[in-house]
N, C-alpha and C positions, 0 to 999 in steps of 0.2 A: 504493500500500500504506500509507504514511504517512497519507491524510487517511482511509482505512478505521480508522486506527487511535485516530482523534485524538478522533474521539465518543465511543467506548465509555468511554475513558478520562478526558472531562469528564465525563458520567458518575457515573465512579465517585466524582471528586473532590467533584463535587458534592453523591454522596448522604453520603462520608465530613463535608461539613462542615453539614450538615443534622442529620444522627444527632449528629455533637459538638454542636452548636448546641441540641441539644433537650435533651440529658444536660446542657449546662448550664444550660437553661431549667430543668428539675429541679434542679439543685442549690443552686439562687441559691431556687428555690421551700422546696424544703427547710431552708435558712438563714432562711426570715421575707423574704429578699430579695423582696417580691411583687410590686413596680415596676419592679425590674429585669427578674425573670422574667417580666412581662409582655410587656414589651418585645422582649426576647431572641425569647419564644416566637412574635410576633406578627411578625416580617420572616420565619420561615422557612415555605418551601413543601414542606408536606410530608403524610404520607397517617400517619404514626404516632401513633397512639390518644391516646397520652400530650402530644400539643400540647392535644387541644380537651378533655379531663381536667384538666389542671393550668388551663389558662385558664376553666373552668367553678369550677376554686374557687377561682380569683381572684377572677371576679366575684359569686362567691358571697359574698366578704369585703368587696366591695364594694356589699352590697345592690342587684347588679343580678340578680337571682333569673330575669328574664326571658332576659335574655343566657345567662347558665348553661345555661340550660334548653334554646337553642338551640344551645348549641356540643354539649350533648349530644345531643341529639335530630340533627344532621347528623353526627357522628360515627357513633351507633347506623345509621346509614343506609351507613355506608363499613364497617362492622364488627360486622355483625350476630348475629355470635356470639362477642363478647365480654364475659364477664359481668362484668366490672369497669366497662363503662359502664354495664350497665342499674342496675346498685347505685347508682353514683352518680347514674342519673337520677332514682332513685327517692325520694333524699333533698332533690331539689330540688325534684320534685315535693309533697314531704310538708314542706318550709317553705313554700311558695307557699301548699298549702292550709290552715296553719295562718292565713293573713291574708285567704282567699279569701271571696265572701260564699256565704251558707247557699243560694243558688241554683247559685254553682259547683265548692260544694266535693266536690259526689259523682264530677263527674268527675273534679277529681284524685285520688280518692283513690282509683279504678278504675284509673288510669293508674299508681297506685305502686305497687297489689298487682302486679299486671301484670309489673309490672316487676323487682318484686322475687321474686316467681315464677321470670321469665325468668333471673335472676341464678342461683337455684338449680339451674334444672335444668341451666344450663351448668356450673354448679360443686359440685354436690351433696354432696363432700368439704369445702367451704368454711362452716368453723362461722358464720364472721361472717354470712355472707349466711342463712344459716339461724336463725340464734338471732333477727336481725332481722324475719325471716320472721314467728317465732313471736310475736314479741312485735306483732305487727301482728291475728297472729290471734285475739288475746287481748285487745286494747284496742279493737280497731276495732267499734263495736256492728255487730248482722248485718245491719242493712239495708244498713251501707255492708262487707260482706265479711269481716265478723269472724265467727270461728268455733273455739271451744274442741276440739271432737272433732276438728279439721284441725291444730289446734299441739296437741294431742297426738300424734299421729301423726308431724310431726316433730319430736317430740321425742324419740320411739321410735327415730327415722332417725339423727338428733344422737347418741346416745347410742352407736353403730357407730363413729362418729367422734370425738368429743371427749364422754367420761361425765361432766367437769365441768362444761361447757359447757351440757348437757344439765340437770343441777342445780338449777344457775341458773334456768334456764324454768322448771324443775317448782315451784321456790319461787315463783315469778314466777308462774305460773298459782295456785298453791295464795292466793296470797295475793288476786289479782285476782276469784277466783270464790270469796271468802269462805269457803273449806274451810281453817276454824281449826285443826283439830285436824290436819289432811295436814300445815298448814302451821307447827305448831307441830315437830311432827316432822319435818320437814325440818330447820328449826332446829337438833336437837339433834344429826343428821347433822352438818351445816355447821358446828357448834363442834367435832365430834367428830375429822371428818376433813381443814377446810381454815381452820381457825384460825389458819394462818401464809400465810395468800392476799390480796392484799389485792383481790381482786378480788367475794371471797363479802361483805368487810364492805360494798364503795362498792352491789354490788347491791339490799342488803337496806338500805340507808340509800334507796335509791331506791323500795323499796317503801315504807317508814316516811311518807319523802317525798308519794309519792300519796295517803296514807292521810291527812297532812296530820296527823302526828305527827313535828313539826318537831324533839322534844326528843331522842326515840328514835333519830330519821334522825341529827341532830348528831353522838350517839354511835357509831354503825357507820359513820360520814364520817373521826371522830377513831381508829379504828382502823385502816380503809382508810389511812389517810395515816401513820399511825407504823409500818406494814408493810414488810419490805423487798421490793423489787422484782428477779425473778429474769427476769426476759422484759418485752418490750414489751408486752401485755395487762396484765400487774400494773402496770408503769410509769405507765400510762396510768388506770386506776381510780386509783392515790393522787393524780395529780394532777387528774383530775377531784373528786376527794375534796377537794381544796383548796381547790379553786374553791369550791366547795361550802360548807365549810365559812364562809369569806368571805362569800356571798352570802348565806346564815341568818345569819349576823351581821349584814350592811347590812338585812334584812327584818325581825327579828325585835328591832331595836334595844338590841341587849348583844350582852358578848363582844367588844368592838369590837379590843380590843388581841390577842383569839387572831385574830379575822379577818382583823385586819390582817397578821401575820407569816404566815398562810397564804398569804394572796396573795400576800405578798411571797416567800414561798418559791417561789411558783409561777411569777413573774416570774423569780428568780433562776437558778430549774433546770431547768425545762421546755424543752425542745425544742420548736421550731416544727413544727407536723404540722395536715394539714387536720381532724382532726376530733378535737383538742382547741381547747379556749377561747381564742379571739383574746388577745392580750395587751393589744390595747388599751382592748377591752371589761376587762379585769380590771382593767387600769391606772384605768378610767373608776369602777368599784367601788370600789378602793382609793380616789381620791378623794372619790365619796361617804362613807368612812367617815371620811376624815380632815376632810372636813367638821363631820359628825355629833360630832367631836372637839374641834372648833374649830381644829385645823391649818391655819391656813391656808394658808400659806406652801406646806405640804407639796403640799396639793389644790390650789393652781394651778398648781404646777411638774407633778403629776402631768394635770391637765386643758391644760394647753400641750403638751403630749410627749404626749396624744390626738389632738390637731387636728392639730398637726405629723405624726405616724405612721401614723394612719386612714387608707384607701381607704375607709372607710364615711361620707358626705354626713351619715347620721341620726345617727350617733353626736358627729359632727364639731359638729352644729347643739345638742346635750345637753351638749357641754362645754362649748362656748360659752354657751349658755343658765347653765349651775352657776358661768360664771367672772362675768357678767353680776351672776347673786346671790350670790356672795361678795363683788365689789364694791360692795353696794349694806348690805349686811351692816353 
């Protein structure tokens, strides 16, 4: 009776320290820990989603885009209907094809509607996957699956679920399909009604942005960011906002003293989360401007605490290259 008893109950201990081991690989992930949690996640043997998820954007911060791509894609195969991986496959899929060449980029970018499709229809109540939807329908030109009459339709669907969420597209389509005047009047909606959002300013700084009306974008960036934040969606716009704001300052050669305290604010406050701004990428910005300053002192303390911190190889070889020319300076 004893040695009946003595498996079930390895077992159990075993899946108890498999689940602790993974919530910690989460937690160490969620702290910026990404070496630990690598590590942590990579000794346990386990079937739960969230191991080859968190290690897909590890190596995703680690420019190994391939690896990513396979923790997901063998995950998608043990959990076929979870839409939290196909989203994420889909955004590794749509970096890859950003550096892919012009012979293979149509298949990725088949393989991330696909996907991002797949994420919807498992999640259809789920704004994010949806708003991201839209915005694929709407950029993507229609030989490679872009299609205005399909993101309006969900944005019809969006609008059931989240009406501001929904907004956002219809501004975001009005502006992309050159309908001045829809889009002019949405505008005056969006000062009317969410003026205190910092979510409507970082959007339309994003349109400005594509439109490559760098001045305009600056100013709906500097209002996203002086908004207070009442949820993580608004959290998340200001400090993308900041980022932002920093990086048209390193671009656009002024400003360099607001860019800098952006980014430093965004160093300071920000929470580690996979789909805001590496820090060390910002860190790496911030030294570019303290360069552009003549800091020097500043930007190679900040370009050491890059090479030191990075899991990125490409990033790692750019600081070193900047510290290379400061030294020769």
């Amino acid at each position: 009776m004893k040695s009946k008893l003595l498996i079930p109950l390895t077992l159990l201990v075993y899946c108890n320290i498999t689940t602790a081991s993974v919530e910690l690989g989460q937690a160490e992930f969620d702290k910026g820990n990404l070496r630990l949690a690598q590590s942590i996640l990579s000794q346990q043997q386990t079937s739960d989603y969230q191991k080859p998820l968190l290690l897909a954007r590890i190596a995703l911060r680690s420019d190994q885009d391939e690896a990513a791509l396979q923790h997901l894609e063998a995950a998608i195969e043990q959990h076929p209907n979870n839409p939290e991986l196909y989203f994420a496959h889909a955004e590794v899929v749509a970096k890859i094809a950003e550096q892919a060449s012009i012979f293979s980029v149509s298949g990725y970018i088949k393989k991330l509607k696909a996907s991002f499709i797949k994420a919807v229809e498992l999640a259809p109540d789920n704004r994010e996957y949806r708003s991201t939807l839209i915005k694929f329908y709407i950029n993507a030109p229609s030989m490679f699956g872009g299609d205005k009459q399909a993101a309006l339709t969900h944005i019809q669907a969006l609008e059931k679920v989240s009406p501001f969420d929904a907004f956002l597209t219809r501004l975001y389509l009005a502006a992309k399909s050159d309908e001045q005047e829809e889009f002019a009047r949405l505008i005056k909606v969006g000062q009317q009604n969410f003026a205190a959002d910092p979510r409507y300013f970082y959007t339309l700084g994003q349109i400005y942005l594509d439109q490559e009306e760098s001045e305009m974008a600056l100013n709906q960036f500097r209002s996203a960011a002086n908004k207070q934040a009442k949820n993580l969606k608004q959290e998340k716009a200001r400090y993308q906002s900041l980022v932002l704001i920093g990086t048209l300052s390193q671009q656009l050669k002024r400003n360099y003293d607001e860019g800098q305290n952006a980014l430093q604010q965004y160093l300071n406050e920000a929470a580690h989360h996979y789909d805001l701004p590496d820090k060390n990428l910002v860190k790496f910005r911030l030294a570019s401007i303290a360069m552009a300053q003549k800091k020097t002192t500043l930007a190679q303390r900040l370009l050491n605490e890059v090479i030191t911190e990075t899991l990125s190889d490409k990033l790692k070889k750019k600081a070193r290259s900047a510290l290379k020319k400061l030294a020769r300076a």
